[in-house]
N, C-alpha and C positions, 0 to 999 in steps of 0.2 A: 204236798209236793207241788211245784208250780215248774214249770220248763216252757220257757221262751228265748225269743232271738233279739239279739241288738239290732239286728237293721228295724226292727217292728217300733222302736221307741225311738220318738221323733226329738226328744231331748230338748232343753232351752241352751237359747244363746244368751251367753253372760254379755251382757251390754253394761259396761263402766270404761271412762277415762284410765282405769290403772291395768285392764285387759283387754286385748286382741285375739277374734278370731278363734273365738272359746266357743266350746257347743259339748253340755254336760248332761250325761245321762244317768239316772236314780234305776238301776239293773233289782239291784235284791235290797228292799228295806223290811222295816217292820210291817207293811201291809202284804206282802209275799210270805211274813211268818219269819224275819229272821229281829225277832225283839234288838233292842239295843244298839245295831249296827245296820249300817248301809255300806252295799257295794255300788260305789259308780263307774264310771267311765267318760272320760274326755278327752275329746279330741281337740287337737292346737292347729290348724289352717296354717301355711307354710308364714314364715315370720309373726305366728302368733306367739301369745304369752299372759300365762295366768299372772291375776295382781300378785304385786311383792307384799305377803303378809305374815300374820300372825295369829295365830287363834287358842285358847284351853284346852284341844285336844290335839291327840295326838292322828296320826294319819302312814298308812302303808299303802305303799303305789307300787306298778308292777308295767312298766313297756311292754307293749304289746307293736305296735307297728311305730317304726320311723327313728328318728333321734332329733337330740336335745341337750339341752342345755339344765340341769337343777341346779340353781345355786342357792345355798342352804349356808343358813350362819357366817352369809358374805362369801362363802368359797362356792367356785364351778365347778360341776362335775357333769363330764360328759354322760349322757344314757343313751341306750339306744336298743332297738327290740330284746328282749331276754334281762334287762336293768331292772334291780329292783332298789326301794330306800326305804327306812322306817325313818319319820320325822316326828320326832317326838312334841310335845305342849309347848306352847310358847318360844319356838322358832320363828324364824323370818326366814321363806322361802319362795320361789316362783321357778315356775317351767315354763321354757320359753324352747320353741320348734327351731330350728337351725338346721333341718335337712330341706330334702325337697318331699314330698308330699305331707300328708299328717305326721302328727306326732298325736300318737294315740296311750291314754297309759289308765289300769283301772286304779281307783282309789279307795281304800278301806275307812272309813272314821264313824266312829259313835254316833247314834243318832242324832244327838244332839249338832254335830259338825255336816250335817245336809241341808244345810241353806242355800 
């Protein structure tokens, strides 16, 4: 069993031309004992936004503080605290912040998707 707190995990900031204002935290992987899968967490700084991409695996996200913007498969869709999406393989997707404070939301994906 492992029990800790997010404020403790000082997280990376994603530094690339295709994102703003990113800061992601690795909560539960397979060194915590959960094989296979990673839980994280990220937070969007106000007019932040993750890059518009694509990747092999699939990925479930769940708002937690603020709102947003997902636009997924070229369509917006507002979220905001209590949102959740499953984004399945080879989508094109990105969160982008449009309130005022954070836009906070966790993220589910296969190990292999915590880069």
């Amino acid at each position: 069993m492992a029990v800790f707190h997010e404020r403790d995990n000082k997280g990376l900031k994603i530094e690339s031309p295709a994102a703003k204002f990113v800061l992601k935290k690795s909560l539960v992987t397979p060194k915590e004992g959960w094989e296979g899968s990673v839980m994280r967490i990220f937070e969007l700084g106000e007019g932040g936004y993750t890059p518009k991409h694509e990747h092999p695996w699939y990925h479930v996200n769940y708002v937690v503080e603020g709102s947003g913007v997902l636009n997924f498969d070229g369509k917006d869709y507002a979220v905001e605290a209590g949102s959740y999406a499953y984004i399945p393989e080879d989508v094109i997707h990105q969160f982008t912040n449009t309130g005022k404070g954070l836009l906070k939301f966790i993220c589910i994906v296969p190990e292999e998707g915590d880069i």
